[in-house]
GUKOLNU-441659 format. One record per residue: residue in three letters; y, x, z of N, C-alpha, C in turn; residue number from 1; chain. Coordinates in steps of 0.1 Angstrom, whole numbers, plus 2048, in hexadecimal, padded with zeros to 3 digits. Layout:
N
REC   residuo   n_Y   n_X   n_Z   ca_Y   ca_X   ca_Z   c_Y   c_X   c_Z   num   cadena
REC       ALA     Y     X     Z      Y      X      Z     Y     X     Z   NUM        A
...
# end
This chain:
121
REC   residuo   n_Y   n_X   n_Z   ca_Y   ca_X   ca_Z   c_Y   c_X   c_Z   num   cadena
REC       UNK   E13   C32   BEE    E05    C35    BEB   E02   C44   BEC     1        A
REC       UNK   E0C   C4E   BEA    E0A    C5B    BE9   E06   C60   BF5     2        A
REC       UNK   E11   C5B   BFC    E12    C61    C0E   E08   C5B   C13     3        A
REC       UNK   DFD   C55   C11    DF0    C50    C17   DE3   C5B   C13     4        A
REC       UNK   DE9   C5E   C04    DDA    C64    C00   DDA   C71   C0A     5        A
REC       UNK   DE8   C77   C0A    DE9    C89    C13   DE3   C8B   C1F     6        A
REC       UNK   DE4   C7E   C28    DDB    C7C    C35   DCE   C7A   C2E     7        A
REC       UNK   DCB   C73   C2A    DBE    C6E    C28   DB3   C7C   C22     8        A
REC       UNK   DB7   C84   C17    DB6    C8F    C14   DB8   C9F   C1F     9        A
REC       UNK   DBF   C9B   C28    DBE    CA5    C2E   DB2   CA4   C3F    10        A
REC       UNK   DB0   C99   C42    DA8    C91    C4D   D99   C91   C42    11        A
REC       UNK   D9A   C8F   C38    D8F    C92    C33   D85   CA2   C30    12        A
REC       UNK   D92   CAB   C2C    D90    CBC    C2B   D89   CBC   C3A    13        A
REC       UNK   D93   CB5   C43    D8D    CBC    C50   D7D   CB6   C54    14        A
REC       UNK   D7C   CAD   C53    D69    CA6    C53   D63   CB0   C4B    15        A
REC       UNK   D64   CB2   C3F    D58    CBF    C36   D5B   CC9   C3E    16        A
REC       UNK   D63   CD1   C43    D66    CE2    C47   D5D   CDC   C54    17        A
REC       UNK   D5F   CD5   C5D    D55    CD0    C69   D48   CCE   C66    18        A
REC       UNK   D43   CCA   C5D    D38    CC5    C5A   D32   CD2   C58    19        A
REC       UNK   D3A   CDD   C4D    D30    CE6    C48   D35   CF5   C53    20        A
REC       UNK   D35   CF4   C61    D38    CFB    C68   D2E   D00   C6A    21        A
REC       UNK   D2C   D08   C71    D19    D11    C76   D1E   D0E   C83    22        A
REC       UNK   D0F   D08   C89    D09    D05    C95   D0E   D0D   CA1    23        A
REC       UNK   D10   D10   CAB    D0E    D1C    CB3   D05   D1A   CB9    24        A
REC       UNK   CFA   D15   CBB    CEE    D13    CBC   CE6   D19   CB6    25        A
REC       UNK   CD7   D23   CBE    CCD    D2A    CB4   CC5   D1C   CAF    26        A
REC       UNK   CC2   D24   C9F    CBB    D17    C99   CAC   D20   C9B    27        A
REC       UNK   CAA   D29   CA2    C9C    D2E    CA2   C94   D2A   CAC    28        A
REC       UNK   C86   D29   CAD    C7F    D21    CB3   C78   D2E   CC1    29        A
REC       UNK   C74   D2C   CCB    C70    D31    CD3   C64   D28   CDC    30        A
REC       UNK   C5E   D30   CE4    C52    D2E    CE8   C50   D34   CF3    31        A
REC       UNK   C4D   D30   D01    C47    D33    D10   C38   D39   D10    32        A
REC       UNK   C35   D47   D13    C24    D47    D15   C23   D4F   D20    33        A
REC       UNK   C18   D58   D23    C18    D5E    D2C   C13   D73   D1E    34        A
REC       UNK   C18   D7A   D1E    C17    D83    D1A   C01   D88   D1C    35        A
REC       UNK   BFF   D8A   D0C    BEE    D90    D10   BF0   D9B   D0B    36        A
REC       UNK   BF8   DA4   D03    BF4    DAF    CFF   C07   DB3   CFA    37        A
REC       UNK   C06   DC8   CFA    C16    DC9    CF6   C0F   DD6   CEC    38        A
REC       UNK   C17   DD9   CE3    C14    DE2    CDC   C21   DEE   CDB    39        A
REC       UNK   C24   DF3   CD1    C31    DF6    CCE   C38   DF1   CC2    40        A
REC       UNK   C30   DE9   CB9    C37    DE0    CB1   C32   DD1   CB1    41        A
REC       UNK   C2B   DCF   CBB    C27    DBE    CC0   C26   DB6   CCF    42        A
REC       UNK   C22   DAC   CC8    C24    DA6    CDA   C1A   D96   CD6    43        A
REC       UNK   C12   D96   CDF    C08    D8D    CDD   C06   D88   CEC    44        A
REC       UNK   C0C   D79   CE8    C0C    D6F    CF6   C06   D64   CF4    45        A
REC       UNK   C04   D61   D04    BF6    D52    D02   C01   D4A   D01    46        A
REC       UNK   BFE   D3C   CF8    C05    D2F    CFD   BFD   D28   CFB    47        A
REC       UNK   BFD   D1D   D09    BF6    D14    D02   BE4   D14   D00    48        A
REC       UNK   BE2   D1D   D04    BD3    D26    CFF   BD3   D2B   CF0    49        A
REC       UNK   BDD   D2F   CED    BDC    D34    CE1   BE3   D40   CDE    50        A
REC       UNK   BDD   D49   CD9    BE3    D56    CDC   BF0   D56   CCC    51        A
REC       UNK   BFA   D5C   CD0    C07    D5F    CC7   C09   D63   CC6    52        A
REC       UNK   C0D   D6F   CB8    C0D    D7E    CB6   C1E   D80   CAD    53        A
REC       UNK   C23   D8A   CB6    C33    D8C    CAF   C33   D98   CAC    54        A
REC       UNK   C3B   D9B   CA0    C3C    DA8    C9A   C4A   DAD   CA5    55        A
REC       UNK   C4E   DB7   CAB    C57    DBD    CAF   C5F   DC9   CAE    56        A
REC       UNK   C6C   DC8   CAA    C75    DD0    CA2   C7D   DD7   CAB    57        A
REC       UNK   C87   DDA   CA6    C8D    DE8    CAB   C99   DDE   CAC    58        A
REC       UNK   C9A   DCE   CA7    CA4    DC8    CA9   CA0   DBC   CB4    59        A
REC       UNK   C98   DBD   CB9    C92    DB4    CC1   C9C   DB4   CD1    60        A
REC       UNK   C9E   DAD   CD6    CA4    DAC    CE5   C9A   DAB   CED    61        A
REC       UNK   C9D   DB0   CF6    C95    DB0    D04   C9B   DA9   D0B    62        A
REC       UNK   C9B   DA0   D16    CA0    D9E    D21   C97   D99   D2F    63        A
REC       UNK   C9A   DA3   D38    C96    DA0    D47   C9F   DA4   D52    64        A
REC       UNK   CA1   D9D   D5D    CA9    D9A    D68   CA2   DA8   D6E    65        A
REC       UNK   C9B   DAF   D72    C96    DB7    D78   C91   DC3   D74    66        A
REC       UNK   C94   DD0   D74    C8E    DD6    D6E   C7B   DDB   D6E    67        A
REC       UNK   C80   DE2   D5E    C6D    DDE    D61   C64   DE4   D6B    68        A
REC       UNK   C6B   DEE   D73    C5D    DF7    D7C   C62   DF1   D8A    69        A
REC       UNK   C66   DE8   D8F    C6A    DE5    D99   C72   DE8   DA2    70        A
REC       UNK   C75   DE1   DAB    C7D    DEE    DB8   C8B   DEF   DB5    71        A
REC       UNK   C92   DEC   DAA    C9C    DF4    DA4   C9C   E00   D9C    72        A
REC       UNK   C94   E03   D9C    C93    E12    D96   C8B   E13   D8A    73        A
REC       UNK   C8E   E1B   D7E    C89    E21    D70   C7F   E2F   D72    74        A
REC       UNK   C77   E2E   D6A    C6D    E36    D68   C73   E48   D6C    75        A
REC       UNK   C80   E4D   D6B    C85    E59    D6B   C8E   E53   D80    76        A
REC       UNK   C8C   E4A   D87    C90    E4D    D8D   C9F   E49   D91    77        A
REC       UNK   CA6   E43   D85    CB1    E39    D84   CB6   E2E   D84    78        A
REC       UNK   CBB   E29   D8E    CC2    E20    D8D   CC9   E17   D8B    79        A
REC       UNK   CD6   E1C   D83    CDD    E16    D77   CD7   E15   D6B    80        A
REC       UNK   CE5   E0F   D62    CE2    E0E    D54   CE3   E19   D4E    81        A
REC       UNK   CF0   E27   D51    CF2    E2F    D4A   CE9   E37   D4A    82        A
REC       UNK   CE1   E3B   D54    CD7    E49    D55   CC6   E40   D4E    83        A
REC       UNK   CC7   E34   D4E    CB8    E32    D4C   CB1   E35   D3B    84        A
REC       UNK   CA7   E38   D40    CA2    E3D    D31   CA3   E31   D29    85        A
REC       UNK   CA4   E36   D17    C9B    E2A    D10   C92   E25   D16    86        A
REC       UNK   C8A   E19   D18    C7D    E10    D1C   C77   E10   D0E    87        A
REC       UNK   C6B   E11   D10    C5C    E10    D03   C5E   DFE   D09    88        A
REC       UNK   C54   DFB   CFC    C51    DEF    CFA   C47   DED   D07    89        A
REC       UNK   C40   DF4   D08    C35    DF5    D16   C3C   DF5   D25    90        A
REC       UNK   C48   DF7   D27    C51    DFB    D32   C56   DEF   D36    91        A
REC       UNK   C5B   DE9   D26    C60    DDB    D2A   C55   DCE   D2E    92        A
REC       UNK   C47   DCB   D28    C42    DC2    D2A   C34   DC6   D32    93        A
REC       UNK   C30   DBC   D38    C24    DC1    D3E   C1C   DB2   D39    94        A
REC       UNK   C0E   DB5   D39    C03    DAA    D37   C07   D9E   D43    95        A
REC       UNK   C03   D93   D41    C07    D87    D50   C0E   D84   D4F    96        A
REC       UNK   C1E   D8D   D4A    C30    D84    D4C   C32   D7B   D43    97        A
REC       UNK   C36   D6F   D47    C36    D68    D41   C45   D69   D3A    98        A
REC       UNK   C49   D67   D2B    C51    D67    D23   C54   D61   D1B    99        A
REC       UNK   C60   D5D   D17    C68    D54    D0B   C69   D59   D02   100        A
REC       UNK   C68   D5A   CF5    C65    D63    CED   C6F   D59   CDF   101        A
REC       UNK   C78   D5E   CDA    C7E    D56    CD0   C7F   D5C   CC6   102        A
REC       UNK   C79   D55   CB8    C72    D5D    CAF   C7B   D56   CA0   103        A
REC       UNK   C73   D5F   C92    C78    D56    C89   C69   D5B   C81   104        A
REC       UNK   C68   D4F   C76    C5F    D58    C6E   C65   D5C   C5F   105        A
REC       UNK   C59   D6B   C60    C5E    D73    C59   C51   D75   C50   106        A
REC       UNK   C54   D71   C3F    C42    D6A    C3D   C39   D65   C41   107        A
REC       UNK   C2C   D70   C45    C20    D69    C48   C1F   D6A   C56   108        A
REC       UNK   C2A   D75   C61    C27    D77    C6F   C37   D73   C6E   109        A
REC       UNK   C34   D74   C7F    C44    D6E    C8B   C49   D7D   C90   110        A
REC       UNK   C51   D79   C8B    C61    D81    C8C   C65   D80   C9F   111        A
REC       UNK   C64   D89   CA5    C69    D84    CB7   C7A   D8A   CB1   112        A
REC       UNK   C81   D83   CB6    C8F    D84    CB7   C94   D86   CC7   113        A
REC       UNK   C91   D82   CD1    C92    D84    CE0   C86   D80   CE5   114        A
REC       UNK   C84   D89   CF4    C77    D87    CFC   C7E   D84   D04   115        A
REC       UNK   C7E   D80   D0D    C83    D76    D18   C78   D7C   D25   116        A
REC       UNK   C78   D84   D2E    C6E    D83    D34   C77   D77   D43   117        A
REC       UNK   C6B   D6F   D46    C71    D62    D50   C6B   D6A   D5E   118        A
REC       UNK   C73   D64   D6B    C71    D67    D7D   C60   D61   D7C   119        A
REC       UNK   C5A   D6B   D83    C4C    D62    D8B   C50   D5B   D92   120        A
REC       UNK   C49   D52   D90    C47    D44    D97   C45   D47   DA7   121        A
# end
C-alpha cells in the first residue's frame, strides 16, 4: 500500500506545478485600425468606425519592417542601426498606416504595449 501512495503522490505534484504554470502566451488583447492622429504621448486609431485612443509610454514598442522615411535611409542620412537617431513618436507613425496595436488597460484609458505597424496592401 505504501509503494502505491509515492507514485500516486508524486504524478499528482506534477498535474498542480503544470496546471499552475504561466501561459507563454500574451493574455493581452489587441486591435487592427488604420492610425487618425500621433501625438507624443498618444495614438488615436479608427477601427471599425470608431476612433481608439492609447496612452503611449516610454515603455511602448514600436515595430515596422521598413524604416520610417523610406528609401532605406533616417532623417540624419543613415542607414544602419548604429548611426540612426532616436525616432520621435511622429517619425515612427504616420496618419493612413494601418496598425496592430496591443494594449492593456490601465484604469479609465488603454495602456498601448506594442504598435505593430502592418505592409500596405
Amino acid at each position: 500500500m505504501r509503494l502505491m501512495i509515492v507514485p500516486l503522490m508524486v504524478v499528482f505534484s506534477g498535474v498542480i506545478t503544470h496546471a499552475q504554470a504561466p501561459s507563454s502566451r500574451s493574455s493581452n488583447p489587441s486591435t487592427t485600425g488604420v492610425v487618425k492622429s500621433v501625438s507624443a504621448s498618444s495614438l488615436t486609431i479608427e477601427h471599425d468606425g470608431v476612433d481608439v485612443g492609447f496612452r503611449v509610454g516610454s515603455s511602448t514598442r514600436f515595430v515596422r519592417r521598413d524604416p520610417p522615411h523610406g528609401a532605406g535611409r533616417y532623417p540624419n542620412g543613415a542607414n544602419d542601426l548604429v548611426l540612426r537617431p532616436p525616432p520621435t513618436m511622429k517619425d515612427l507613425l504616420k496618419a493612413g498606416e494601418r496598425v496592430t496595436v496591443t494594449f492593456r488597460h490601465a484604469g479609465a484609458s488603454l495602456q498601448a504595449l506594442e504598435v505593430r505597424v502592418l505592409p500596405a496592401p
